[in-house]
N, C-alpha and C positions, 0 to 999 in steps of 0.2 A: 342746856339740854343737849345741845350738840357735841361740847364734851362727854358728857353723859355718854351717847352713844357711842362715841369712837372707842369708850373704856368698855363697851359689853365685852361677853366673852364671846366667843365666836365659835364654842364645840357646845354639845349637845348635851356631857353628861350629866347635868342637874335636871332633865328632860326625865319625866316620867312616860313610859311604855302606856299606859293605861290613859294619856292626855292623848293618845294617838299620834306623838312626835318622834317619837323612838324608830332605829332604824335607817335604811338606807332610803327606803321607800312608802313615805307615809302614806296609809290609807283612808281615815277616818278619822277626823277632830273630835272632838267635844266642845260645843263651845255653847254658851250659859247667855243666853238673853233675860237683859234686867225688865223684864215685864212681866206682869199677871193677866194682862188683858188679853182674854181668852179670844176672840176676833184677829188683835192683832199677831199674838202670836200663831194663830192659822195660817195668816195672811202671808207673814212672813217664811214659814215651813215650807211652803208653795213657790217662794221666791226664792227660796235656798235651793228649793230642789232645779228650781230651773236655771240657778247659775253654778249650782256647784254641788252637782247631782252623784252620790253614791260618795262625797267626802265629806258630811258634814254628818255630826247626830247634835240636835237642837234640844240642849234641856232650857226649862224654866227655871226660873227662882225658887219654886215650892221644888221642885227636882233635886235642888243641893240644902234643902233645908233652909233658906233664907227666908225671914215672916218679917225682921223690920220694915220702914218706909226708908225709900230713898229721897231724898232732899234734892231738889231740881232749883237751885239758886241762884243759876247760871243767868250771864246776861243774854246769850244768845241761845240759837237752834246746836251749836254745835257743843257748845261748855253743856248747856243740860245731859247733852247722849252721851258725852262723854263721863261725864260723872256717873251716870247709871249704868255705862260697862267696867267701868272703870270697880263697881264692886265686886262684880262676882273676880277681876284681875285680883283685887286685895285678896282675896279668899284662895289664890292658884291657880284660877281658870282662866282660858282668855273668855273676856265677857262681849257682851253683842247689844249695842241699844240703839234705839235711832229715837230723834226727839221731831216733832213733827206736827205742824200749827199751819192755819190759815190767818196771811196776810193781806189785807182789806186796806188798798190805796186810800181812798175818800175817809180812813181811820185812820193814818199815818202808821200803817203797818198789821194795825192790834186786829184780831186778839194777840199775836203774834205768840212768843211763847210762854201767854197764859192763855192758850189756846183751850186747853183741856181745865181750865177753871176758871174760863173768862167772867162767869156770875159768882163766883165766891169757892172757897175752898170745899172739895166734897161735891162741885155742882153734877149736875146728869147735862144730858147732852141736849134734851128739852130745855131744858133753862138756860145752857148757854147758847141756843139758837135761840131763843125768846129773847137775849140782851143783845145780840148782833143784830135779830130785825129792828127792833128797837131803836137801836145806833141808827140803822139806816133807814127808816120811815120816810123820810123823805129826802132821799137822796137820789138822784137817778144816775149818776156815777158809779157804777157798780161792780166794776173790773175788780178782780182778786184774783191771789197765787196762793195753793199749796209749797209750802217749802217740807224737806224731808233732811236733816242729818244723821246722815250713819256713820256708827262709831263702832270698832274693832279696839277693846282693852289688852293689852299683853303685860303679863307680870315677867317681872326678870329670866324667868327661866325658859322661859318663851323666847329670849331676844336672837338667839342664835338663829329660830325660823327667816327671819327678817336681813340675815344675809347671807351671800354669797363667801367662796375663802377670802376674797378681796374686801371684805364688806362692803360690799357697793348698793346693797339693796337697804340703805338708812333712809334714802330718800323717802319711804313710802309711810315714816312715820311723821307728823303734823308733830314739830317739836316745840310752837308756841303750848298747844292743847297738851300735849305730853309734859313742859313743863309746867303748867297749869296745875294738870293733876295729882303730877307726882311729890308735889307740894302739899295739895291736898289732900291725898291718902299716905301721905311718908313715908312712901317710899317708889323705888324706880317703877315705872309703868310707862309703857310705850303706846302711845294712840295712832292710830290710823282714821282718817276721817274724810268725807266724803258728801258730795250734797246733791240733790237731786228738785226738780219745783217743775209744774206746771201751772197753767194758767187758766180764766174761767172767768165765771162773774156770779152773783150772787143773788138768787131767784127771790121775789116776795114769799113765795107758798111752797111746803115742801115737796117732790115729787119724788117718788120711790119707796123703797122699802128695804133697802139691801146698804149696806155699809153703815158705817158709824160717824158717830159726829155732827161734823156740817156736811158726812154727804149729800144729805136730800136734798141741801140749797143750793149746793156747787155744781152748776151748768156748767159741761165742757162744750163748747161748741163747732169742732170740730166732727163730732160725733149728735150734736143735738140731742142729750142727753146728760141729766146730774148723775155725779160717781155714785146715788144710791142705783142708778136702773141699771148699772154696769153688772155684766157677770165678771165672775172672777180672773177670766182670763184679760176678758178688755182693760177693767183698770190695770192690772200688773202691765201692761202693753203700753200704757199712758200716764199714766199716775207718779207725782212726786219718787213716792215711796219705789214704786217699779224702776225708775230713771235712776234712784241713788245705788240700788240694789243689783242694778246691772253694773252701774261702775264700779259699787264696792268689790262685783266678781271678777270684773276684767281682775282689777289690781292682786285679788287675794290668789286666783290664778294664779297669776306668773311667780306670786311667792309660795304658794306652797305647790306648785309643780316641781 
């Protein structure tokens, strides 16, 4: 992958005007998050705007016509998000996913990233909080972390944003995960990837109403309060997903300034 990168080209003209990369002074991205999850992709539009406010415009998948499933195979938090930005990259766009699971110590990690289908494929979020209290019935060890990977897809024509004339801004691609991928989808794809986790522990009874998932079990206890009683703003402040989503902006900052 490393060679990979040293061969990009380093001008812009395969750069489409309408991807928002055109120019001396880009304004506005497009950039194509692999989700349908109406919650999450709120959640996220919110966090875009507060790290990269007035340069971003956030479509979905239903946005570019995309109706297949994406295939989450990955051994990890980071291989999954990667492979779901990593489509809409195949298709032209740079893509945007973050994969994101609660790890439960006294479970050796799980649900971990079958977090979102910890009771079977297709589950609700009722049932897979029915098989984690389950799990723990009687456990009184009850420490767990949200973990959050975010992934930034860029298709070849994209690769020019990603340096400097010197090319020195390579580093900010993960070139295990980029060759990972670009194996995967055949062809050159550049990943950017990023992680963010908080910590908590894991209530018997649900409390809240607000968030999704295992929020109603996840006591943060700095705040004395599960991520469902959070407003919007407290979780973004605190939250896995908040934490990766600041760091993803620091970095995407400094390259697309």
């Amino acid at each position: 992958m490393i060679n990979m990168i040293n061969k990009m080209e380093k001008n812009g003209n395969n750069i489409k005007d309408t991807s928002g990369v055109g120019g001396d002074a880009p304004t506005v991205f497009d950039i194509v998050v692999a989700s349908r999850n109406k919650k999450k992709i709120r959640e996220l539009r919110e966090l875009f705007t507060e790290v990269l406010p007035d340069r971003v415009r956030l479509l979905s998948l239903d946005d570019i016509g995309y109706t297949d499933e994406i295939e989450e195979d990955g051994a990890s938090f980071e291989e999954n998000s990667a492979l779901k930005s990593s489509v809409p990259a195949s298709l032209g766009y740079i893509g945007f996913a973050d994969d994101s699971g609660l790890s439960v110590d006294a479970l050796g990690g799980a649900p971990g990233v079958f977090s979102a289908r910890y009771s079977g494929e297709g589950a609700t979020d009722e049932e897979n909080n029915e098989k984690l209290l389950s799990e723990l019935e009687n456990v009184d060890e009850r420490s767990a972390g949200y973990v959050c990977a975010v992934t930034l897809a860029a298709p070849e024509k994209f690769f020019p944003l990603f340096f400097d004339e010197k090319g020195d801004k390579g580093e900010y691609f993960d070139y295990e995960l980029s060759e990972y991928i670009s194996k995967k989808r055949g062809m050159k794809i550049g990943i950017i990837s990023v992680r963010g986790e908080c910590r908590g522990e894991i209530l018997r009874r649900a409390v809240g109403d607000g968030g999704f998932g295992y929020d109603p079990y996840f006591y943060f206890p700095s705040l004395k309060k599960t991520f469902a009683e959070l407003s919007p703003e407290e979780k973004h402040a605190v939250s896995h997903r908040g934490e990766a989503m600041r760091r993803f902006g620091e970095t995407v900052k400094k390259i697309f300034d």
